[in-house]
C-alpha positions as CSV (number, residue, x, y, z in Angstrom):
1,X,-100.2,-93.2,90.3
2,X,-98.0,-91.2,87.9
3,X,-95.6,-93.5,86.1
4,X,-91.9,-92.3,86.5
5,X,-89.3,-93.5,83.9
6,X,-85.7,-92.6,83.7
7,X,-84.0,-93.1,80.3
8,X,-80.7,-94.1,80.4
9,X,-78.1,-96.8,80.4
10,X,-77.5,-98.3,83.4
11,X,-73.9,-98.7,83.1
12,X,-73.9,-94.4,83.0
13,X,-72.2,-93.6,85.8
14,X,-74.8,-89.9,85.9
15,X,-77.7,-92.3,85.3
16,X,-76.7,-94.7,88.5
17,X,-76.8,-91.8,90.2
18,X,-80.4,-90.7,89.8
19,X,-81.1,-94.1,90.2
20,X,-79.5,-94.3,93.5
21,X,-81.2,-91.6,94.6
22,X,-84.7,-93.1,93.8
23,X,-83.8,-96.1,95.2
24,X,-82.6,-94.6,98.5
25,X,-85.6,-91.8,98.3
26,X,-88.3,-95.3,98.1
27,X,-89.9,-93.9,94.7
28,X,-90.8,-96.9,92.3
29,X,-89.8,-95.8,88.2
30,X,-88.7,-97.5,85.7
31,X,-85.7,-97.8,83.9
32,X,-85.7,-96.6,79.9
33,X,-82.8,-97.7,78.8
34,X,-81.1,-95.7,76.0
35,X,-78.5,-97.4,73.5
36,X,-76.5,-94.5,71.9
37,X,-73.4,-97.1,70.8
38,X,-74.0,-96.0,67.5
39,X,-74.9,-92.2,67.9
40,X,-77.9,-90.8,70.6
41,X,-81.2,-91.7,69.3
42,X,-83.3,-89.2,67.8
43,X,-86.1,-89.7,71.1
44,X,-83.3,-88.8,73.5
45,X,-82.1,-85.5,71.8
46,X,-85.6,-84.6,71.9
47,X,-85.2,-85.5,75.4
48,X,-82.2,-83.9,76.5
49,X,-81.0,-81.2,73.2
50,X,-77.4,-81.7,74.7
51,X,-78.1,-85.3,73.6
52,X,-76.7,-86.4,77.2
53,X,-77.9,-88.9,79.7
54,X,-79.9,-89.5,81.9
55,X,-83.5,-87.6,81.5
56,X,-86.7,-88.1,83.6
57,X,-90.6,-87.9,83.2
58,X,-92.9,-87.5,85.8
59,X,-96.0,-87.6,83.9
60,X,-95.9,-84.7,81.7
61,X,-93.3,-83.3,83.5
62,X,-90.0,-84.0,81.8
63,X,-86.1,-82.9,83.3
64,X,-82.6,-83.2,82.2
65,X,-79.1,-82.8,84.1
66,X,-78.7,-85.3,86.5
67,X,-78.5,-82.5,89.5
68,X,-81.5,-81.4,89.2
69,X,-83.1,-84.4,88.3
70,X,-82.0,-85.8,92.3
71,X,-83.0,-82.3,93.6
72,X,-86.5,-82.9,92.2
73,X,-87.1,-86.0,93.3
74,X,-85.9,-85.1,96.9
75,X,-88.3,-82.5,97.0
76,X,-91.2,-84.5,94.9
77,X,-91.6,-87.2,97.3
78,X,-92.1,-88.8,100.5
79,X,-89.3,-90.5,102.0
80,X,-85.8,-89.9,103.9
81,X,-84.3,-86.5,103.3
82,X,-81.2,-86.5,100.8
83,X,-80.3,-83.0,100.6
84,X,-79.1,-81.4,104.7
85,X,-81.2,-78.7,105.9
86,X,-78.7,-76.9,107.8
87,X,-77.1,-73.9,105.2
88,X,-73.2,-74.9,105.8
89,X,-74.1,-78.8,105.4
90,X,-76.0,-77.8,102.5
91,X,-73.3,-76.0,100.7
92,X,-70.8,-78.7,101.7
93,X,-73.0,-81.0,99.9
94,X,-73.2,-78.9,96.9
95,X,-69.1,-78.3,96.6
96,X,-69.1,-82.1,96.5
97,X,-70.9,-82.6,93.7
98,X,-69.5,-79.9,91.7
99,X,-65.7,-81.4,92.5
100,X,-67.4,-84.6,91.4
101,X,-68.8,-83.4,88.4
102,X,-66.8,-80.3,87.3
103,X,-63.4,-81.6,87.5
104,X,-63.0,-85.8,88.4
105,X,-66.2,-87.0,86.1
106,X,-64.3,-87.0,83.4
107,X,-61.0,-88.1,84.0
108,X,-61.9,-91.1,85.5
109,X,-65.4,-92.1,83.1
110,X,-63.1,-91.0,80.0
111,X,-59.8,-90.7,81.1
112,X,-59.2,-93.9,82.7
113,X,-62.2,-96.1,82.5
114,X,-62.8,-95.8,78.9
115,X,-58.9,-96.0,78.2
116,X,-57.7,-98.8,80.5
117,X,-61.3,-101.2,80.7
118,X,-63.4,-100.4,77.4
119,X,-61.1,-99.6,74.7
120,X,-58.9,-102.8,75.2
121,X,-62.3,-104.7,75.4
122,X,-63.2,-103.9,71.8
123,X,-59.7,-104.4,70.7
124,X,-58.8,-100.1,70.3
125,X,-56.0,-98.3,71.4
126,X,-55.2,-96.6,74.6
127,X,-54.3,-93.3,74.4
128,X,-51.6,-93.3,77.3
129,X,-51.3,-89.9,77.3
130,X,-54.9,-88.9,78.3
131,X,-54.8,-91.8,80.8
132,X,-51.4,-90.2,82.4
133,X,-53.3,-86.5,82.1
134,X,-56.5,-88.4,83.7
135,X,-54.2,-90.1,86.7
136,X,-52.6,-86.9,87.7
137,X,-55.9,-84.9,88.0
138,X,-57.3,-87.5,90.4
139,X,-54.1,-88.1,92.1
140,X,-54.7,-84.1,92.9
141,X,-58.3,-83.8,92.8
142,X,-59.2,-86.8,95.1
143,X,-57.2,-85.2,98.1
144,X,-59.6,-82.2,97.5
145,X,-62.6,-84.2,97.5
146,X,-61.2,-85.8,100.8
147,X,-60.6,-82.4,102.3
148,X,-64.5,-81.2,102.2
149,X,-65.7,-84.5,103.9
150,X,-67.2,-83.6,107.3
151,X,-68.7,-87.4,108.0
152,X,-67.2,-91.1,108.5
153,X,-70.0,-93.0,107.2
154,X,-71.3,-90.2,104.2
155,X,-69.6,-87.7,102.7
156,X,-71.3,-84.7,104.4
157,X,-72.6,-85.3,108.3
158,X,-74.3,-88.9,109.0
159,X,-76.9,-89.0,106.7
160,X,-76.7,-89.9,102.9
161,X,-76.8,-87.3,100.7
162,X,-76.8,-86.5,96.9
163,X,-73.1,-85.9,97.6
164,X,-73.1,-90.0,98.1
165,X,-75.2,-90.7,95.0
166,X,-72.9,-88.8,92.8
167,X,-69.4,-89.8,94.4
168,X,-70.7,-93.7,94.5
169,X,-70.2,-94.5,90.4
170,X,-67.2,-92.5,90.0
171,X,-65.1,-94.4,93.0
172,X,-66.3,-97.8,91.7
173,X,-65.1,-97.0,88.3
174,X,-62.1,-95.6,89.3
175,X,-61.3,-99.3,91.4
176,X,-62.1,-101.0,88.2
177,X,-58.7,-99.4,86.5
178,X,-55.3,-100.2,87.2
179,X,-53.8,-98.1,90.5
180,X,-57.2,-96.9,91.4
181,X,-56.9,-98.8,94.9
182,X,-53.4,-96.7,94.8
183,X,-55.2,-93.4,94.5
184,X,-57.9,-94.1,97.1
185,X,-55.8,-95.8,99.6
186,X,-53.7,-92.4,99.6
187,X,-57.0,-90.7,100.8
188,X,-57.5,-92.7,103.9
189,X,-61.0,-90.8,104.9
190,X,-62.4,-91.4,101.7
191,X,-61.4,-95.0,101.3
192,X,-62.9,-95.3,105.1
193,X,-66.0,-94.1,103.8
194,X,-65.8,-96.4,100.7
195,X,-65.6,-99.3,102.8
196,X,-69.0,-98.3,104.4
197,X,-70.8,-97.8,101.2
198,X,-69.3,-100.8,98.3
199,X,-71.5,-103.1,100.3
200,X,-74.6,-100.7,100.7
201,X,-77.7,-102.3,99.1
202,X,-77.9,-100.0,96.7
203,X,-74.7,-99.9,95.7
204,X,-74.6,-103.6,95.2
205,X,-78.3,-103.3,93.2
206,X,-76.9,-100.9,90.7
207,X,-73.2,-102.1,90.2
208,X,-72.1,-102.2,86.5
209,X,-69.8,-104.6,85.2
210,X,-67.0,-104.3,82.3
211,X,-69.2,-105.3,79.4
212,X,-70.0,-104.0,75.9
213,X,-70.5,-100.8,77.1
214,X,-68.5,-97.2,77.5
215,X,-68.4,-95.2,81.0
């Protein structure tokens, strides 16, 4: 069988999510992990030329951008379906993770995570004006999110979806930070659904911890 290995940290909150969607797809890989504390090595930029995390190999077949690596393992291999069929579910699904990605990624990773958890962790200063800029994004943005939900237990319908996978690493970095149980609990459809999913298998599996690592 084709050997399939991610490289990535695990702490990244884009690699957890192409890991949760192996994991939840049943496809056995193995984790590369990629230390770029100190600048991104020289085999990742030849990886990804954006010199981002995470990238995948399939054999010979290599792919960046974390979006299209989860579409291609959907479509690659056997197990439960993570993208919807139906069109409107489908683009649901798709708005989801561009709200995720486009506009709350990096206020929470950078804005608050990095700020309020990391940076005091190696001794460095918060920059409390990018943390207030961060907060009031996802005091607006997560009421957004909310408002595209059509499920209780995932984010789109009753079945996960990539939607999950790319929500899942942002929320539990965001409830790591000061007030982030403040911003959630004022989005009582997405906390519901949070409730379902912190204690999902996994969720659990792939969990970072405040270490000596960056969001």
């Amino acid at each position: 069988m084709t050997e399939i290995v991610l490289y990535g940290p695990a702490y990244s909150a884009y690699t957890r999510t192409a890991i949760l969607t192996l994991v939840e797809k049943g496809v056995t890989y193995r984790l590369a992990e990629v230390d770029f504390s100190d600048g991104m090595p020289a085999a990742q930029r030849r990886r990804h030329p954006f010199a981002k995390v995470p990238a995948l190999a399939h054999g010979d077949f290599l792919l960046y951008e974390t979006q299209a690596i989860c579409r291609y393992v959907d479509a690659a291999f056997d197990g439960p379906a993570l993208q919807p069929s139906e069109p409107r579910a489908l683009a649901r699904m798709a708005q989801i993770v561009g709200i995720l990605d486009s506009y709350l990624s990096l206020p929470i990773r950078m804005g608050l995570t990095n700020q309020l958890i990391y940076r005091p962790l190696f001794g460095e200063e918060t920059d409390e004006a990018l943390v207030a800029k961060s907060e009031a994004i996802v005091a607006d943005g997560l009421p957004a999110l909310e408002a595209c939900m059509t499920g209780s237990t995932c984010l789109v319908g009753s079945q996960a979806s990539l939607a999950d996978f790319h929500a899942v690493p942002l929320i539990d970095y965001l409830l790591m930070c000061p007030r982030g149980d403040a911003y959630l609990a004022a989005t009582p459809r997405l906390a519901a659904w949070w409730q379902r999913w912190r204690d999902r298998p996994s969720v659990r599996r792939t969990r970072p911890m405040p270490g000596n690592t960056k969001a």
